[in-house]
N, CA, C and O of each residue as an XYZ file, in Angstrom:
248
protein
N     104.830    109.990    105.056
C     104.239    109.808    103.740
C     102.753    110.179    103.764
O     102.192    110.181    102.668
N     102.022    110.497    104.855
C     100.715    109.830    105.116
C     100.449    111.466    104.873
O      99.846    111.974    103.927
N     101.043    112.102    105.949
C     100.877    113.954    105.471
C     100.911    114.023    103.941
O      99.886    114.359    103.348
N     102.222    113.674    103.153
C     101.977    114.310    101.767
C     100.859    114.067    101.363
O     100.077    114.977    101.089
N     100.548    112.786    101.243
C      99.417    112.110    100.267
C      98.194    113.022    100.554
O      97.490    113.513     99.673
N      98.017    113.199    101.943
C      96.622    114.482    102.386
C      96.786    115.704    102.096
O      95.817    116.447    101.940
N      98.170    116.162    101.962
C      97.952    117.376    101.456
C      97.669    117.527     99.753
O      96.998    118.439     99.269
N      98.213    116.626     99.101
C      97.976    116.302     97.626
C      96.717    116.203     97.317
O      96.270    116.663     96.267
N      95.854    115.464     98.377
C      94.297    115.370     98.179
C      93.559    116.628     97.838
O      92.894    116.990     96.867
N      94.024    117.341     99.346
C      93.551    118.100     99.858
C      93.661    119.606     98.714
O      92.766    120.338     98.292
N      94.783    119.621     98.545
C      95.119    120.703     97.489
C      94.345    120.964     96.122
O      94.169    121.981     95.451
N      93.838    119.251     95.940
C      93.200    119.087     94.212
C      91.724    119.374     94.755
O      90.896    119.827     93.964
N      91.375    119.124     96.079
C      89.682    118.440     96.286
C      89.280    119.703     96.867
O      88.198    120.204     96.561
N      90.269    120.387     97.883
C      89.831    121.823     98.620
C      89.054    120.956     99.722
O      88.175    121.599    100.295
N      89.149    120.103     99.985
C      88.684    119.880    101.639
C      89.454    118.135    101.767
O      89.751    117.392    100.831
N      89.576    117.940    102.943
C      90.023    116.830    103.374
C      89.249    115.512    102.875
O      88.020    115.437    102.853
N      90.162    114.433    102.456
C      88.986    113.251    102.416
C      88.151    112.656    104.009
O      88.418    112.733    105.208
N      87.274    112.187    103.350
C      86.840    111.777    104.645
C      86.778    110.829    105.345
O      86.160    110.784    106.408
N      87.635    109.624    104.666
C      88.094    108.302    105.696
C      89.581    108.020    104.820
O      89.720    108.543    103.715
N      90.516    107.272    105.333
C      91.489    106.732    104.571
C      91.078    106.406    102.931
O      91.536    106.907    101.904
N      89.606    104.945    103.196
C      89.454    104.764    102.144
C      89.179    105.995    101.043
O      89.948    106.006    100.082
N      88.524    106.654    101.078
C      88.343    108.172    100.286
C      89.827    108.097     99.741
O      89.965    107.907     98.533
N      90.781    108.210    100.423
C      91.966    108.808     99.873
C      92.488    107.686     98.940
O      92.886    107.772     97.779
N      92.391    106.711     99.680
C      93.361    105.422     98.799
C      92.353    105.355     96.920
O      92.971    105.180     95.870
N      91.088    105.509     96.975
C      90.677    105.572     96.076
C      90.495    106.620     94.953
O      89.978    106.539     93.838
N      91.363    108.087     95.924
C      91.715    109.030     95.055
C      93.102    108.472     94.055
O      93.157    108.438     92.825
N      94.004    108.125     94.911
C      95.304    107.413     94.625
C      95.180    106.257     93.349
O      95.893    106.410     92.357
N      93.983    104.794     93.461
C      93.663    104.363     92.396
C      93.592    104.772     91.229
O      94.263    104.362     90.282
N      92.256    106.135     91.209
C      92.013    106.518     90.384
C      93.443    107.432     89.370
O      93.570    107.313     88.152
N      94.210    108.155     90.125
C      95.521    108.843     89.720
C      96.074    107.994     88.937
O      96.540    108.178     87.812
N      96.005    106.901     89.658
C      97.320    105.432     88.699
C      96.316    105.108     87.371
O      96.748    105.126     86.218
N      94.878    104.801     87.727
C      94.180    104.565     86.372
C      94.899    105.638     84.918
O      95.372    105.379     83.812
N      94.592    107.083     85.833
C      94.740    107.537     84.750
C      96.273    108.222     83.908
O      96.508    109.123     83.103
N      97.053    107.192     84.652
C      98.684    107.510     84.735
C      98.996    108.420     85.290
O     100.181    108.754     85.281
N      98.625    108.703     85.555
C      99.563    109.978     86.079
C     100.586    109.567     87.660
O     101.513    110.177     88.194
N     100.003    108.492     87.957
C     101.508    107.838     89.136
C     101.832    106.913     88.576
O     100.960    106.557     87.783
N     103.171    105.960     88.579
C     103.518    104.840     88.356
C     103.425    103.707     89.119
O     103.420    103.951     90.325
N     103.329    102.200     88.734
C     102.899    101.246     89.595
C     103.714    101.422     90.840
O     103.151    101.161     91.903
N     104.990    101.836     90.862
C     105.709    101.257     91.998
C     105.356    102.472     92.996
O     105.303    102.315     94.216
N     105.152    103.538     92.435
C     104.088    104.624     93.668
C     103.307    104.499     93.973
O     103.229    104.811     95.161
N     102.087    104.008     93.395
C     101.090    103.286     93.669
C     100.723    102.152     94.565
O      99.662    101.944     95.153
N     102.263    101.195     94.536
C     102.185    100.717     95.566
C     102.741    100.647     96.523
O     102.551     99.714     97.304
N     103.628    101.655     96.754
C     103.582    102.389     98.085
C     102.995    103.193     98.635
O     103.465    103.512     99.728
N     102.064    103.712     98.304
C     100.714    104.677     98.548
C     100.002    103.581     99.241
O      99.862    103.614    100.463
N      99.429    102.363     98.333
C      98.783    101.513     98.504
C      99.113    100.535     99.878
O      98.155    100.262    100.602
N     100.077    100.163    100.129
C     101.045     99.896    100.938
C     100.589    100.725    102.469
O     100.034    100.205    103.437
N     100.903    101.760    102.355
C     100.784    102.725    103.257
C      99.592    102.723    104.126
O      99.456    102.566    105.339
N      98.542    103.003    102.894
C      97.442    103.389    103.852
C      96.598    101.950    103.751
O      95.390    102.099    103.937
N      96.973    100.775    103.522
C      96.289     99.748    103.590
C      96.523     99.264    104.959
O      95.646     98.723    105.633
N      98.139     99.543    105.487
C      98.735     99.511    106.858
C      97.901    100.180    107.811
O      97.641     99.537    108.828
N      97.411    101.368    107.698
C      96.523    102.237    108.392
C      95.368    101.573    108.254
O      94.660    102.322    108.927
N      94.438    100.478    107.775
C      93.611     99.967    107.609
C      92.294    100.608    106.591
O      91.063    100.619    106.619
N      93.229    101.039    105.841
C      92.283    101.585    104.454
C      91.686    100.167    103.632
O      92.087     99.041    103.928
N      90.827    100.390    102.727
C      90.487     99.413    102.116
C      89.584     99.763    101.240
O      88.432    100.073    101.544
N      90.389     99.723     99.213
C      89.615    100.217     98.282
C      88.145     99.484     98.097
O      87.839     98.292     98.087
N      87.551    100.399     97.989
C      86.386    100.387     97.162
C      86.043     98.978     96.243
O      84.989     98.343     96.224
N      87.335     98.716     95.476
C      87.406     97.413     94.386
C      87.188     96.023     94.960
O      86.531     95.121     94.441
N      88.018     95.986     96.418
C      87.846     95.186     97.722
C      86.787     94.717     98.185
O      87.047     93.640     98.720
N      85.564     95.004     98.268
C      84.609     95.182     98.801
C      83.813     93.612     97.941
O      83.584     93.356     96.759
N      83.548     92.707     99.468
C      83.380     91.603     97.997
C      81.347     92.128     98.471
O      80.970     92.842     99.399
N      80.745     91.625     97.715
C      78.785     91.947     98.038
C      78.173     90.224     98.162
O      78.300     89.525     97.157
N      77.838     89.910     98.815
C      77.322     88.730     99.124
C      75.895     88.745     99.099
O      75.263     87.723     99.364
């Protein structure tokens, strides 16, 4: 799964993301704007959270 999702990146952006998180927050943004459905989303999400990704939204600031 982990190949598609990079080549999907990769295809729209013309260069590789540059950490997991990069990608998982390309993926967010896709679902914001519909164009994936929740239950892809959270297997995307799923995926690379396993790989130790971690969105952007996550991030608590203390």
């Amino acid at each position: 799964m982990l190949n598609k999702l990079l080549d999907t990146f990769e295809t729209e952006h013309k260069y590789a993301p540059l950490t997991l998180d990069h990608l998982l927050d390309f993926y967010q943004k896709k679902y914001i704007q519909g164009k994936i459905d929740i239950r892809r989303y959270y297997e995307i999400y799923q995926c690379l959270h396993q790989q130790g990704a971690v969105s952007s939204h996550e991030y608590q600031y203390s």
